[in-house]
C-alpha positions in Angstrom: -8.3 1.1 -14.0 -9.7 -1.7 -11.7 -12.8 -2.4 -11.0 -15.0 -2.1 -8.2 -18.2 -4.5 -8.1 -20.1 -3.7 -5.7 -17.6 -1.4 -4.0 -19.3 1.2 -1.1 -16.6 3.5 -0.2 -15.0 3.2 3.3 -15.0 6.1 5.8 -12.3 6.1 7.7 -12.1 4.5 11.1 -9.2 4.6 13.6 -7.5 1.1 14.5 -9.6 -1.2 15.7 -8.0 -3.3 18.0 -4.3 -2.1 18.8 -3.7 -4.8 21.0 -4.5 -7.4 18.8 -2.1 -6.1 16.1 0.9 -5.5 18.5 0.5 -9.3 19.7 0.7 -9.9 15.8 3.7 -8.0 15.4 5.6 -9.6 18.8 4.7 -13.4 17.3 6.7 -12.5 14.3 9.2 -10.8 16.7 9.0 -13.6 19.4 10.7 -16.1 16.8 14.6 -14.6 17.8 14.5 -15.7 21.4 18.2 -15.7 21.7 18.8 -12.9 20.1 16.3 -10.5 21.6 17.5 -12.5 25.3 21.3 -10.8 24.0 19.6 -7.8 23.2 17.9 -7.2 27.3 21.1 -8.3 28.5 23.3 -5.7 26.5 20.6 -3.1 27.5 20.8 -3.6 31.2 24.8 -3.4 30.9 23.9 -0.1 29.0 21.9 0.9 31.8 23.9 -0.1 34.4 26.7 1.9 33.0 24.5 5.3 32.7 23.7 4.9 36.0 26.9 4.2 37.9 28.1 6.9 35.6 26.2 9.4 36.7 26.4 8.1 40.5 30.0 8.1 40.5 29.7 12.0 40.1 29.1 11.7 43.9 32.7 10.5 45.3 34.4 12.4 42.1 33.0 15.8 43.8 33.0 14.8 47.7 36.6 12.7 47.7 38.5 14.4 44.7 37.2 17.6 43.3 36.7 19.5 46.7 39.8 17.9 48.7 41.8 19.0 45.4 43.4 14.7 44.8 44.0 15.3 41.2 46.2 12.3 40.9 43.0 10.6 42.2 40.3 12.5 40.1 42.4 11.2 37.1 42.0 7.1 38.1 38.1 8.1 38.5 38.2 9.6 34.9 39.9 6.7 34.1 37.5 4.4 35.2 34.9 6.6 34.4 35.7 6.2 30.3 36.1 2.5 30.8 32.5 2.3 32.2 31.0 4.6 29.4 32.8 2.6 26.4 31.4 -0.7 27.5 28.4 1.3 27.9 28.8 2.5 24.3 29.7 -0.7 22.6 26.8 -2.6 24.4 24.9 0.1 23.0 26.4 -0.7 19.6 25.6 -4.4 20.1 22.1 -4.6 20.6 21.8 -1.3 17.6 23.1 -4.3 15.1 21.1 -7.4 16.3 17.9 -4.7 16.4 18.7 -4.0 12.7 18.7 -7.8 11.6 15.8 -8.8 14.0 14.2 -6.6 12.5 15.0 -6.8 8.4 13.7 -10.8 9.2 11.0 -9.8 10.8 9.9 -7.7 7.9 11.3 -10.2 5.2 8.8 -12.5 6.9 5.9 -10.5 7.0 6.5 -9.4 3.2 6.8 -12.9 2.4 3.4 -14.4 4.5 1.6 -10.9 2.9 2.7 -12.2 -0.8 2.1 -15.5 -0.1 -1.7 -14.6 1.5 -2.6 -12.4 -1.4 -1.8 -15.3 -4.2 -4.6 -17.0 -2.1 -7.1 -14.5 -2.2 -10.2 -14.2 -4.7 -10.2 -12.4 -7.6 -13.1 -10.3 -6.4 -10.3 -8.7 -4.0 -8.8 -7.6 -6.6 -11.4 -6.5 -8.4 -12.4 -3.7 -4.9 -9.3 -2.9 -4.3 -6.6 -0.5 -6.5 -2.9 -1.5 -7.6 -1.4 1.4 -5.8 -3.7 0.2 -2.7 -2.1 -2.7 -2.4 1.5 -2.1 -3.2 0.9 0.5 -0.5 1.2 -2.2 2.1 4.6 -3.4 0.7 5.9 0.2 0.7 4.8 2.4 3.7 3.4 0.1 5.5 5.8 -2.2 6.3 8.6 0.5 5.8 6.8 2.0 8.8 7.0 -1.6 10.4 10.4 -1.5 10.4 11.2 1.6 11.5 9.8 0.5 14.9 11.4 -2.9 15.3 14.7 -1.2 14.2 15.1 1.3 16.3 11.5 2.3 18.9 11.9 -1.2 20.8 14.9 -1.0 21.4 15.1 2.8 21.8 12.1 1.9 24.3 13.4 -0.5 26.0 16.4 1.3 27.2 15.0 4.6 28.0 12.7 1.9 30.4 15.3 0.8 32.2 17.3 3.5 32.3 14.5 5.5 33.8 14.0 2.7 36.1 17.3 3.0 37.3 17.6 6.7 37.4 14.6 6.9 39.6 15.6 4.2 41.9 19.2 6.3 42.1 17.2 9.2 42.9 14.9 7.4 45.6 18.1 6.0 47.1 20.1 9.5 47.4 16.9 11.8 48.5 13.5 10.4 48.8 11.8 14.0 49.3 13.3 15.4 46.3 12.2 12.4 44.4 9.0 13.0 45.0 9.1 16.1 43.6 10.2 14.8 40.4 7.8 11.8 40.5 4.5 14.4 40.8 6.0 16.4 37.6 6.5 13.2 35.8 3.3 12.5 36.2 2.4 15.5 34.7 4.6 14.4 31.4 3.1 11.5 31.4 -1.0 12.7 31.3 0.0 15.4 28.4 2.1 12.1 26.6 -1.6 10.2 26.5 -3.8 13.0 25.5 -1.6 14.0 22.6 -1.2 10.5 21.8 -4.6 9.9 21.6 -5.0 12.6 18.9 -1.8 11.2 17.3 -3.1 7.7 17.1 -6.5 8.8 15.1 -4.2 11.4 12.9 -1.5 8.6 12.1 -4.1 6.4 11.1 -5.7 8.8 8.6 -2.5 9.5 7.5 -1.4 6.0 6.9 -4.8 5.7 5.1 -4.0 8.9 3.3 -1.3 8.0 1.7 -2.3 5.0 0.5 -5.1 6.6 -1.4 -2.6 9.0 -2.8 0.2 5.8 -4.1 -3.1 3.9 -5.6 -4.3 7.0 -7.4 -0.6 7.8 -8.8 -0.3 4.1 -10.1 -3.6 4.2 -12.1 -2.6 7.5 -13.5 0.7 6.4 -14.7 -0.6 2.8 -16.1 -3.2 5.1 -18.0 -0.9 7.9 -19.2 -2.3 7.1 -22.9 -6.0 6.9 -22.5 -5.5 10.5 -20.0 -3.8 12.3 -23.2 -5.7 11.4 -26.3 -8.6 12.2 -24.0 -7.6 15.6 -23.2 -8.2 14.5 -19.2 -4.6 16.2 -17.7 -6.7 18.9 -16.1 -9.4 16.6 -14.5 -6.6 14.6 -13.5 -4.7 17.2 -11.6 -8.1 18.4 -10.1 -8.4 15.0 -8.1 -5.2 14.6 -7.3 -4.7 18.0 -5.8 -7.8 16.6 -3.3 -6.3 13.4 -2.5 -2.8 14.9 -1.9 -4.8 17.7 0.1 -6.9 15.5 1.9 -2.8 13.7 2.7 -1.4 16.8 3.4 -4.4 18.1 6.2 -3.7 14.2 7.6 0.2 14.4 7.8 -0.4 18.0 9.2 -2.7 17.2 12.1 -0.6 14.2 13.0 2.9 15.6 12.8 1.6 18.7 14.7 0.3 16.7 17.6 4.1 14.5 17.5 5.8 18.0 17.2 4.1 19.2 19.9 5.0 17.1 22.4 8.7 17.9 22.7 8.2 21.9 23.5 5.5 20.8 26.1 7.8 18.1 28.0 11.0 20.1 27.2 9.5 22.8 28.7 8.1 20.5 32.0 11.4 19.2 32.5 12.7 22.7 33.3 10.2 23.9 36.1 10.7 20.2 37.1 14.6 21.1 37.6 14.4 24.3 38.4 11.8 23.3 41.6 14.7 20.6 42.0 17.8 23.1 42.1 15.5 25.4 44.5 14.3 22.6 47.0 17.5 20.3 46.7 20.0 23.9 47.2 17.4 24.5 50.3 17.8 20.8 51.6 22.0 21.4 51.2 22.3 24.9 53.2 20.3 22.5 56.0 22.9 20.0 56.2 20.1 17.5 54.4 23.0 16.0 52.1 26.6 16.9 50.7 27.3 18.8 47.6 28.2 15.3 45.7 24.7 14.3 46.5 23.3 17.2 44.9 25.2 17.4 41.9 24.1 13.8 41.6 20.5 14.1 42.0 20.4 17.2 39.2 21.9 15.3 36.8 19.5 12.5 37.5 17.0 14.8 37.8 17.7 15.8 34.1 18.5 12.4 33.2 14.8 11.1 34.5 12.8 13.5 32.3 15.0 12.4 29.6 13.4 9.1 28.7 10.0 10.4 28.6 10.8 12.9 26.3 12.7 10.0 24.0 9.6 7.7 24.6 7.0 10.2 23.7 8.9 10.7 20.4 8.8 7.2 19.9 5.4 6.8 20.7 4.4 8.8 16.9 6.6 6.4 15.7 4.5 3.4 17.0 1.3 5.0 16.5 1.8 5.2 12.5 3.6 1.9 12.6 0.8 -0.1 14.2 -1.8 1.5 11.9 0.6 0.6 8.9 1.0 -2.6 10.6 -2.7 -2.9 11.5 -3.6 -2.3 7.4 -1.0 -5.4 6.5 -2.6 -7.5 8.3 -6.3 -6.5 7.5 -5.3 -8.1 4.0 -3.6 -11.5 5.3 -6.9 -11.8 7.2 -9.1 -11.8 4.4 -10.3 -15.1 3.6 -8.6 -17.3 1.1 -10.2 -18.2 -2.5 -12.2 -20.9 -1.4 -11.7 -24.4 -2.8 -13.3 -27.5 -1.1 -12.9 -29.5 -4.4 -11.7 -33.4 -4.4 -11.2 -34.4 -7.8 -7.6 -33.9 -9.2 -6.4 -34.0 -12.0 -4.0 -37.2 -12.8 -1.7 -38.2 -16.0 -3.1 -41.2 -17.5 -1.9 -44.0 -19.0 -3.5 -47.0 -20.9 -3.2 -50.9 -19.8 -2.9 -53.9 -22.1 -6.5 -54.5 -21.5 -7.7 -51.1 -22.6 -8.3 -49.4 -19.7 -6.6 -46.7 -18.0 -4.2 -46.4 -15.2 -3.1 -43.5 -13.0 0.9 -42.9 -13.4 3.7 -40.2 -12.9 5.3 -39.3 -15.5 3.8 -36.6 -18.2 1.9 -37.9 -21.0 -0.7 -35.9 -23.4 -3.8 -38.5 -21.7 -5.5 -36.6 -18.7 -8.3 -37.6 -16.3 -10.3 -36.7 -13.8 -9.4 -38.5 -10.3 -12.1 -38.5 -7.5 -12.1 -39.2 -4.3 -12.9 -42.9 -4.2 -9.8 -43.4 -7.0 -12.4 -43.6 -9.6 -11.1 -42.1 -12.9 -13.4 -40.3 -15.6 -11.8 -39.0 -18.8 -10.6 -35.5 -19.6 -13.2 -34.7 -22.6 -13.6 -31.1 -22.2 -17.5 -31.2 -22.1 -18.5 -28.5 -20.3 -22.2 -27.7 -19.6 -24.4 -24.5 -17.7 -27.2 -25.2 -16.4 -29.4 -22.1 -15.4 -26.8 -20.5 -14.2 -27.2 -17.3 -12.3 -24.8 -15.1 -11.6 -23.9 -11.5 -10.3 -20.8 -9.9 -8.8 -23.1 -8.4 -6.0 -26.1 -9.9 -4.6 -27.7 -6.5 -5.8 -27.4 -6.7 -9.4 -27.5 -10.3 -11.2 -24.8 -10.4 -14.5 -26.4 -13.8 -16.1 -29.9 -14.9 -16.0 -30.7 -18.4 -16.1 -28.1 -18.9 -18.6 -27.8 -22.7 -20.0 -25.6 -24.5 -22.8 -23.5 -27.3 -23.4 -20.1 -27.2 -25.0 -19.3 -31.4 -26.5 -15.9 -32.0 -26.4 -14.4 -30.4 -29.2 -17.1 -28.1 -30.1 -16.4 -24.3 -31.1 -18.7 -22.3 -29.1 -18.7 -18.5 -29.7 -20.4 -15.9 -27.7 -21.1 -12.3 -29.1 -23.3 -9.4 -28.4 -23.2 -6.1 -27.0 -20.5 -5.2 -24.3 -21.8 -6.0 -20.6 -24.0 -8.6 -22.3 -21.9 -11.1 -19.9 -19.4 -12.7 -22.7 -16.3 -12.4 -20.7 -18.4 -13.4 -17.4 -19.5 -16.7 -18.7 -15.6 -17.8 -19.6 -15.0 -16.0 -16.3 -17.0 -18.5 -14.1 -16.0 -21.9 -16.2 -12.4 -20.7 -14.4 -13.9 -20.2 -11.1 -13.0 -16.9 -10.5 -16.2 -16.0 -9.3 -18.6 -18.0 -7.9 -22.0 -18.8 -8.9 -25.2 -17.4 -7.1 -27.6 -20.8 -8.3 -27.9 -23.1 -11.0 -24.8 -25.5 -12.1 -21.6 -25.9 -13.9 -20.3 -29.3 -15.1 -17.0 -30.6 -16.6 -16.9 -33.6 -18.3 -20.4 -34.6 -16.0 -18.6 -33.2 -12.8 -19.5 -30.5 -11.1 -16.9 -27.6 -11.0 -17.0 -27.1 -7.3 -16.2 -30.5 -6.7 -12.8 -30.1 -8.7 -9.6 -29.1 -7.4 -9.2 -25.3 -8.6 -5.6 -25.6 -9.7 -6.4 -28.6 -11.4 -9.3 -27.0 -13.0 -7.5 -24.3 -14.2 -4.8 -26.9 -15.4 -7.1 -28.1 -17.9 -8.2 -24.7 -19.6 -6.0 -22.7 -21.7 -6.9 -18.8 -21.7 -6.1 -16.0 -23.9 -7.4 -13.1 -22.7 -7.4 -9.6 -24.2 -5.5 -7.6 -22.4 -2.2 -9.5 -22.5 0.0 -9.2 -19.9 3.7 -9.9 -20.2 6.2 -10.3 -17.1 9.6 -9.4 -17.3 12.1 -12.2 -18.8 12.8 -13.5 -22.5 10.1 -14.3 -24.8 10.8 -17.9 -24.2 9.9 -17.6 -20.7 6.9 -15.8 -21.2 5.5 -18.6 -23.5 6.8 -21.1 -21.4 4.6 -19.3 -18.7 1.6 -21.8 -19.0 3.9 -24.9 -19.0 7.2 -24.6 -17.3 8.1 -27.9 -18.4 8.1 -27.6 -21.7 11.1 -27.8 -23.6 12.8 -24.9 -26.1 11.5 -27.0 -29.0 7.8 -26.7 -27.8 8.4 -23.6 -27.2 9.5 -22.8 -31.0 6.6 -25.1 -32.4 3.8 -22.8 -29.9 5.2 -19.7 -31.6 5.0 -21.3 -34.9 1.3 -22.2 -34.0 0.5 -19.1 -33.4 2.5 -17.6 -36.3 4.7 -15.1 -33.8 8.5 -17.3 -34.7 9.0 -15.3 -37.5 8.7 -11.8 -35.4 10.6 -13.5 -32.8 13.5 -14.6 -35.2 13.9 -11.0 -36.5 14.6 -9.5 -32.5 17.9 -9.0 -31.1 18.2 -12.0 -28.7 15.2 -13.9 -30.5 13.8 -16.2 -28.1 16.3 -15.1 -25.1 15.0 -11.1 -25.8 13.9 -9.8 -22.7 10.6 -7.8 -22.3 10.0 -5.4 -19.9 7.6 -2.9 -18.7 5.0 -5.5 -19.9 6.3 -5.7 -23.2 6.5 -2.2 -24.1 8.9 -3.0 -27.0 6.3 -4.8 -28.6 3.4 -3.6 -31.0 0.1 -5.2 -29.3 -0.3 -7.5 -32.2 2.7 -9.0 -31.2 2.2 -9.4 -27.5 -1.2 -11.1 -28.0 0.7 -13.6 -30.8 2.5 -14.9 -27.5 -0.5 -15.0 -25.6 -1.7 -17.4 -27.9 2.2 -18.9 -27.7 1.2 -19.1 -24.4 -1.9 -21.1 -24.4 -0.7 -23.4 -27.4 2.1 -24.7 -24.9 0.1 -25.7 -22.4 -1.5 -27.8 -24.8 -4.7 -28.0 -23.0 -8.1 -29.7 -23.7 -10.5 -26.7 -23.2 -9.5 -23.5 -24.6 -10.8 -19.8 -23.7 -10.4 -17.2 -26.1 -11.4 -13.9 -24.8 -11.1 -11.4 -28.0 -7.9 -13.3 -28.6 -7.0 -11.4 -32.0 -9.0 -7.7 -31.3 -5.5 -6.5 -31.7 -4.0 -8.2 -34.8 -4.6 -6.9 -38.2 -6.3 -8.5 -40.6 -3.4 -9.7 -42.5 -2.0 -11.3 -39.5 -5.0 -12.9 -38.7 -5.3 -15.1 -41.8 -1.7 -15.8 -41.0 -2.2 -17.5 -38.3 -6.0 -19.1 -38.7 -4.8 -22.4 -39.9 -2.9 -22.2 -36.8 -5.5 -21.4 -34.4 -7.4 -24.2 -36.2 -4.7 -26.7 -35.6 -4.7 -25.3 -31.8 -8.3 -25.7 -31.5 -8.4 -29.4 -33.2 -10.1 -32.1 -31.2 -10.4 -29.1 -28.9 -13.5 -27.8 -26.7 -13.2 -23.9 -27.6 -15.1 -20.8 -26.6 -14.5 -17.8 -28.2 -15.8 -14.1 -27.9 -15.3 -12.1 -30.6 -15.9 -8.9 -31.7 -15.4 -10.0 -35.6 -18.1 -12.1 -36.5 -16.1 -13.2 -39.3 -13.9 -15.8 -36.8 -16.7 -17.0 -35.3 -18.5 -18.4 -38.6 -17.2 -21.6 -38.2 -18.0 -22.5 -34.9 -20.3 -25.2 -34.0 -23.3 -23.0 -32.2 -23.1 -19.5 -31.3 -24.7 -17.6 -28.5 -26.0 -14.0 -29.0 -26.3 -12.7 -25.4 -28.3 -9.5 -24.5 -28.0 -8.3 -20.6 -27.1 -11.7 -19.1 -29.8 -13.8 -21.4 -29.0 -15.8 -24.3 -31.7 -14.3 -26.9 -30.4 -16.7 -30.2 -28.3 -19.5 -30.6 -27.4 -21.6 -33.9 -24.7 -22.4 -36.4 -23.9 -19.1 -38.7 -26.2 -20.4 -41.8 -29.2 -20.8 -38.8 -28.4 -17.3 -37.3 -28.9 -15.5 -40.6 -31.3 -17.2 -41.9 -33.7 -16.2 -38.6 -33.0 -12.4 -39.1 -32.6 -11.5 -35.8 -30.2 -10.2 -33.6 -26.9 -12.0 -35.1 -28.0 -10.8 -39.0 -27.9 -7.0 -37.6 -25.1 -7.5 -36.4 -23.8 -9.6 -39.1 -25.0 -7.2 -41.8 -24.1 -3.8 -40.1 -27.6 -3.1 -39.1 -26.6 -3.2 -35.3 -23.0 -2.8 -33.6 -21.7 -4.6 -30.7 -21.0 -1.4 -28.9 
């Protein structure tokens, strides 16, 4: 399951600033000019069709219905299908540029979303679940696209053809208008005050579901550790709350959306029945001919129409702006920060012995800074009271200090949470440091380009993770340049070619599912594939073989010492057995380093280490 350092739970709140996020959504939208200029124009041709349609009713009834011209009642027909095809197919038109506006627009907001979170800290990640954040990919934007596809356009035209109604309908009786006007203002006071429920309700059902997708996700990645446990019931208990807690949401909001058509449909009657009353009055007067009337009825129905379409699509809008609103909460968090200079540069060496800066790949690296200056890639990497906690609350590391000489084997042990996996943590600059300082090779950390940093350090961690594609490409993962001979000669390092010879497809076998048709022995052989091929100065191993046997892991400890030759290495272990030949070890207790010395050293002081070493003490 993730983690969550430091994590306060958040209440809900309803959108913040809707305004804001609709003026984010119309930038993304604003980028097909043209298309959406097409789109206006095929909607007032729409328009204008609906409404000469309906007025044409007038000399249909006065000039050919009631004088009994069929001959000229069937050209009006005529005409009046031509007018309502080109109606239809502009109608059609716009429908299909709507759809691939809008599958850009959300291409291009998936894309800038991905492309944000790559930037963003590891802490992030850390506060926030999987299913969380796939969330956003899923509903959120699904919901995003639902309203470019078809509410803006749907909105657009019930706009103008209620502007064009009511202008009809002013033109052919202002007094019955008026009429219409006052109830239409009526629909539109209930539209806001059951929007303004619907808004809060959408919200908290966007959030909702969310909660409900994170929760599933976790579930499903931990489908093992819930069995052997006995944990299905416990399980089941919190889900039924969070899918409760979804289904009360989805309730309140859809009732608020589903009651807004009953309420209008229902206004829109006594709207046309005062019509037929006043406007059948206003006829027996001599007011207007029976053309008119039949005109202004249909309009009258017509008018009310829009409104009731709009409201619907206001729901619609609602959720999509707080799905919209939650996408963009993320590509507003701040980016990993990185102010660091110095890059790192392949080297080569001059006739005179020193060294040069140059462009091709070669296995000599340095350090460049910003005045051109180059310092040699040693891997000498040095705390110095370091202090360090993933909250300001609760400090991890306490004045932790060491030096690692360039290629030294430094291994870490002690109880779990001592701060093992923190240390190797922060020489990556994952997290940052609260005081004290790091150096590499006499520079300080901060001051070095973070991909470049990270260039330099080779990591296996323990929980391997494998992406889908051949075993090749999974090695090759750390170094996509490397050829299909290094490739071979990493997995022979790290003693996983003869498991790989014996699959299928060999090195073209694809995994999948993160490797699910491999024992975890064998995935972390390729994670140490990995590392070899990237052939990098500082290695990282993070419990690197808790999962192989111990048969496997004489196998491959020649290997690993060939990996780790001329090689600045730090290692956390669990067996103290692969850490009796490094050069000093640390023994760590709640963020402190409480021993340090060679194994002989260690043993001899009777501490700590020789409980641990003898069985007296575990590392729990």
């Amino acid at each position: 399951m993730a983690k969550r350092h430091g994590r306060k739970e958040n209440k809900f709140a309803k959108p913040g600033n809707m305004k804001k996020t609709l003026r984010k959504l119309l930038s993304y939208v604003g980028k097909y000019k043209v298309l959406l200029t097409l789109v206006v124009i095929f909607l007032m041709i729409n328009t204008i069709c609906t409404v000469l349609g309906a007025y044409m009713l007038k000399p249909i009834v006065n000039d050919y219905i009631i004088p009994g011209d069929f001959s000229g009642l069937a050209r009006m027909m005529a005409a009046l299908i031509v007018i309502y095809v080109v109606g239809a197919m502009c109608s059609f038109a716009y429908s299909r540029i709507m759809v691939h506006i809008s599958q850009k627009t959300v291409y291009a907001i998936r894309r800038d979303l991905f492309e944000h979170m790559q930037s963003l800290p590891i802490p992030y990640f850390d506060k926030h679940t999987h299913g969380e954040l796939m969330s956003r990919y899923t509903n959120d934007i699904d919901t995003v696209s639902e309203m470019i596809n078809n509410s803006i356009g749907t909105l657009i035209s019930n706009a103008l053809t209620f502007i064009g109604v009511l202008g009809m309908m002013f033109y052919l009786s202002w007094q019955l208008t008026l009429i219409t006007v006052a109830m239409l203002g009526v629909m539109v006071l209930v539209v806001r005050k059951i929007g303004k429920h619907s808004r809060i309700y959408f919200a908290k059902q966007q959030k909702a579901i969310g909660e409900v997708n994170g929760y599933i996700e976790e579930m499903i990645e931990g489908q093992k550790v819930i069995k052997v446990f006995n944990h299905e019931r416990k399980t089941k208990e919190e889900f039924y709350q969070k899918n409760e807690a979804y289904r009360k949401s989805a309730t309140a909001a859809q009732a608020f959306a589903g009651a807004t058509m009953p309420v209008l449909g229902n206004l829109a009657h006594v709207n046309y029945a005062i019509t037929c009353c006043v406007g059948g009055l206003l006829a027996i007067a001599g007011g207007f001919d029976i053309g008119t009337l039949v005109v202004f009825l249909q309009s009258n129905r017509q008018v009310s129409q829009p409104i009731n379409i709009i409201s619907q699509q206001v729901n619609t809008i609602l959720a999509s702006v707080a799905g919209a609103e939650r996408v963009f909460e993320v590509m507003e968090e701040t980016p990993e920060a990185d102010q660091g200079k110095v890059v790192l540069v392949n080297t080569v060496e001059k006739e005179d012995g020193t060294w040069m800066e140059t462009d091709r790949h070669t296995d000599h690296w340095a350090w460049k800074k910003p005045d051109g200056a180059l310092v040699p890639l040693m891997g000498d990497v040095r705390f110095d009271h370091v202090v360090f906690g993933y909250n300001d609350e609760k400090m991890i590391l306490h004045g932790i200090s060491l030096f690692a000489k360039p290629g030294q084997k430094i291994a870490f042990v002690g109880s779990t949470g001592a701060g093992k996996t923190t240390i190797t943590n922060l020489i990556n600059r994952l997290y940052e440091i609260q005081s004290g300082t790091i150096t590499y090779d006499g520079i300080d950390i901060r001051e070095i380009e973070k991909a470049s940093l990270r260039r330099s350090l080779g990591v296996v961690l323990q929980d391997t993770h494998l992406f889908t594609g051949t075993i090749a490409d999974n090695i090759r993962y750390s170094n996509l340049e490397a050829t299909d001979e290094e490739v071979i000669a990493a997995a022979k390092l790290a003693n996983a070619d003869s498991f790989i010879r014996h699959l299928p497809q060999g090195y073209h076998t694809m995994l999948s599912g993160d490797g699910e048709n491999l024992s975890q022995g064998q995935r972390q052989l390729l994670a140490i594939a990995r590392a070899a091929v990237a052939n990098p100065p500082v290695l990282i191993l993070d419990e690197a073989t808790s999962s192989i046997d111990t048969r496997t892991e004489k196998l491959i400890e020649k290997g690993m010492d060939r990996l780790m030759g001329g090689r600045t290495v730090f290692v956390i272990a669990h067996r103290l057995s692969t850490v009796r030949n490094s050069r000093a070890i640390m023994v760590l207790e709640q963020g402190e380093i409480i021993e340090r010395g060679d194994h002989e050293d260690l043993i001899a002081q009777g501490g700590r280490y020789y409980q641990l070493y003898t069985g007296q003490a575990e590392l729990a």
